[in-house]
N, C-alpha and C positions, 0 to 999 in steps of 0.2 A: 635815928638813922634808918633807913631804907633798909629790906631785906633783897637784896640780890645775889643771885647765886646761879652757877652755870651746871646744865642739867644733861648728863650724859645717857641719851637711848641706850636699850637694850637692844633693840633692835633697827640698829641705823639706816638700815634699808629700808623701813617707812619714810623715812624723814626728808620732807622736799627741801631742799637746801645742806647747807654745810651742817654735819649734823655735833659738828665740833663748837658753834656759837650759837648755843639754844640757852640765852639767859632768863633766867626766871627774876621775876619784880616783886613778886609774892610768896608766901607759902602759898597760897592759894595756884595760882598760876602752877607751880611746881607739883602741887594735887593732880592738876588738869593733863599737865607733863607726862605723868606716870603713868595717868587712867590713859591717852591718850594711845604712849606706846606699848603699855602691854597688852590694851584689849585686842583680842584678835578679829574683832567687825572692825576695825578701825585700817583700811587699806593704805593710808598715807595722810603725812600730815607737817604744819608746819606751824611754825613762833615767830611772827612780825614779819611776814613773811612775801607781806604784800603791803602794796599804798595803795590809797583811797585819797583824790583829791577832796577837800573839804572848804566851805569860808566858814571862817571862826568869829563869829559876833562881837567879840573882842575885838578885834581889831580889822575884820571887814576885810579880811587880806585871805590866799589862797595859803592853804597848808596839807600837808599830807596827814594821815591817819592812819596808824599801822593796826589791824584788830591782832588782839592777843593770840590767835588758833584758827587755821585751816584745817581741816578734818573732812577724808574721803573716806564714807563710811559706807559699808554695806548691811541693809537693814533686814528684820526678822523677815520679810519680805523676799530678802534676795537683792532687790533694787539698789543701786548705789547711788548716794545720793550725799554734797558737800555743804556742810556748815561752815560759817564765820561763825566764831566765838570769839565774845569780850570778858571777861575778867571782872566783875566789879564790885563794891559793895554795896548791898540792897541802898542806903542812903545816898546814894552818888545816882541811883536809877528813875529818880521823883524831887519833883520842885519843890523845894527845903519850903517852909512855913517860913513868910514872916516874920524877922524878929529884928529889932534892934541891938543885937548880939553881934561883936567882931565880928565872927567867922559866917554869919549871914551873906555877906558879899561876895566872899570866897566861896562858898558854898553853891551859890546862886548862879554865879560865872563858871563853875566848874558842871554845872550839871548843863548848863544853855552848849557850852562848848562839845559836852559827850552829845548832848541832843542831835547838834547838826552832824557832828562824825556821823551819829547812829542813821540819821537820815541821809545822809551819802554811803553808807555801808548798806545799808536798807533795797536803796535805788541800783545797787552793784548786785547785788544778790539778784532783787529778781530781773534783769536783765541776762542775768547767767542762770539762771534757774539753779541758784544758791537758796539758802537757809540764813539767817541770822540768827544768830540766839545770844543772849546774854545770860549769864552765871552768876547768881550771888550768893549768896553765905544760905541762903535756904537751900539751894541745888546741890551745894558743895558739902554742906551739914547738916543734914534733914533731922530732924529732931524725932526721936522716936516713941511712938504712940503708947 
């Protein structure tokens, strides 16, 4: 079963939107949650908080794209400057290998599908002089030297 759960700021006055329906999909995601609202470079911020029209190769039809994190940060710089962040894990970020395995198909349809999101999240950013970034399990859990 899915890990969902709803995440209550400490500081709700960042939060762009209602800061009462901030569900988290992940523990991962609910990691991001926290760093998010407690860091204090982080001026504001939000959880699916926006669409992104997308076509999904699967079915060649127009769909929305929510990125997991809005983040208006202010840098060692001073500069303020906003990320889209996505959520994922490192295997969902590269075109699975080849194989004659079930879950190949799946696999293979689920990363084509993040690709174009990410190429329409991509195209939003720098039109808005945005950031993209994506998060996996290395950024989240860096493993220590």
């Amino acid at each position: 079963m899915p890990y969902k759960t709803r995440y209550i700021p400490q500081n709700a006055s960042k939060y762009i939107g209602d800061p009462t329906k901030i569900i988290c999909r992940s523990l991962w995601e609910r990691k991001v949650c926290k760093w998010l609202d407690e860091n204090k470079n982080v001026l504001r911020w939000g959880s699916e908080e926006l669409a992104i029209p997308y076509i999904s190769p699967k079915d060649n039809k127009k769909h929305n794209y929510y990125p997991d994190f809005i983040a208006e940060m202010k840098s060692t710089s001073g500069k303020i400057k906003t990320l889209m962040i996505e959520v994922k894990p490192k295997k969902q970020t590269s075109q699975p290998k080849k194989s004659k395995s079930k879950s190949y198909l799946q696999e293979a349809t689920t990363y084509e599908i993040n690709k174009s999101k990410w190429e329409s999240a991509k195209y939003f950013c720098e039109k808005n002089g945005w950031e993209f970034v994506i998060l996996t399990e290395d950024h989240l859990f860096p493993k220590k030297k």
